[in-house]
N, C-alpha and C positions, 0 to 999 in steps of 0.2 A: 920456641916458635919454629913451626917446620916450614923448609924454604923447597923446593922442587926448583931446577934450576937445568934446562937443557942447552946444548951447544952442541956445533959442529955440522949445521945447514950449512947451505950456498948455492953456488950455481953451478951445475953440471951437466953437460953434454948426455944426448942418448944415445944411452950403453954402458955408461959410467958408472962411478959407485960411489959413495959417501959411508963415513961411518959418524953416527948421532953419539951424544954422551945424554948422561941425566943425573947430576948428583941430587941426593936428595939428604937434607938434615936436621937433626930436632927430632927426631924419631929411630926407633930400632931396625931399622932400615930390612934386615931379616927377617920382621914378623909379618913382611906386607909382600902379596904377590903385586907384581909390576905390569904396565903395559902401555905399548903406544899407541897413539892414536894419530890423528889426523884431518885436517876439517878446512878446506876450499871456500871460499863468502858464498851464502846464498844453500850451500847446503851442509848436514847434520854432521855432526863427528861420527868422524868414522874408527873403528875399532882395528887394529892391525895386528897386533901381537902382543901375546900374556905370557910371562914366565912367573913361576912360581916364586916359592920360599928360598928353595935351595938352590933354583938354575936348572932342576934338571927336567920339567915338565915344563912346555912348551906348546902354544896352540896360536894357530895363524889364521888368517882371515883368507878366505880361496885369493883374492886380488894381491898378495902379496908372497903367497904359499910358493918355496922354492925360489924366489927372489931374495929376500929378508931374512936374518936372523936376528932373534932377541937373544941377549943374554947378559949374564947379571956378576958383577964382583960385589959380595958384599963385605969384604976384608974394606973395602975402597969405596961402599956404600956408592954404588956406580950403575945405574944401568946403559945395555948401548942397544944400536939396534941397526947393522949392518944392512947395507942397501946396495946390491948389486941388479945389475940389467937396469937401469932407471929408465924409465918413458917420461913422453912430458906430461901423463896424466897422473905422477905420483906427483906432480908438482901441487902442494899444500906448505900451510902452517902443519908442523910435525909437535905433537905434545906427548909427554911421557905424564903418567899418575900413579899414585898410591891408592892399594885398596883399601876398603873401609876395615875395619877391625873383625874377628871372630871370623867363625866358618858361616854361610858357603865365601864368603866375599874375598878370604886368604889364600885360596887355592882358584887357581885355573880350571873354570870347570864350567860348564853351562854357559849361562851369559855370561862370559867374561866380557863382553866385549858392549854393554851395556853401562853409558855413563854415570849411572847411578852408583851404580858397585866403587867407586872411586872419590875417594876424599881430598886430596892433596891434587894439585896441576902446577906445572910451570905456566911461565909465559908465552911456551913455543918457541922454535927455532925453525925459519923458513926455508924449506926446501923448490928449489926454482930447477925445472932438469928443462933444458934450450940450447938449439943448436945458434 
């Protein structure tokens, strides 16, 4: 059974930083490109950043591009997804996902950032940024 499972939300001041976890298990953890999302009541999930297989191919969303890093241990089956500068409009439920199986959906590419492409979701981990 595969479990997606994030931690590491909370509440933090603007300018601050947090860093997200994502363990994911029940699956080969390096066959599947990774990516977090994000999604506020009322409106769509939003796509924020994709790393590949390996960690080393990476692609960000403009709203998060140069704030954000994704990246991936998978010795430790981990993804994380470093959040510097925060505003209080990063303020969401923050979700990590597994891609679907087989190419193009394994690699960062194209729509990565399209919900479809993703099988596996945690429950979220709430990101609140408030002075």
């Amino acid at each position: 059974q595969v479990q997606v499972v994030e931690s590491g939300g909370g509440l933090v001041e603007p300018g601050g930083s947090l860093r997200l976890s994502c363990t994911a298990s029940g699956l080969a953890f390096d066959d599947f490109a990774m990516s977090w999302f994000r999604q506020v009541p009322g409106k769509e999930r939003e796509g924020l950043a994709c790393v590949g297989r390996s960690g080393v191919t990476t692609l960000y969303a403009d709203s998060v591009k140069g704030r954000f890093t994704i990246s991936r241990d998978n010795n430790k089956k981990t993804l994380y997804l470093q959040m510097n500068s925060l505003r209080p409009d990063d303020t969401a439920m923050y979700y990590c996902a597994t891609s679907r199986s087989g190419e193009p959906y394994t690699s960062c590419s194209g729509s990565w950032e399209l919900v479809y492409r993703y099988s596996y979701w945690g429950a979220g981990t709430q990101v609140t940024v408030s002075s």
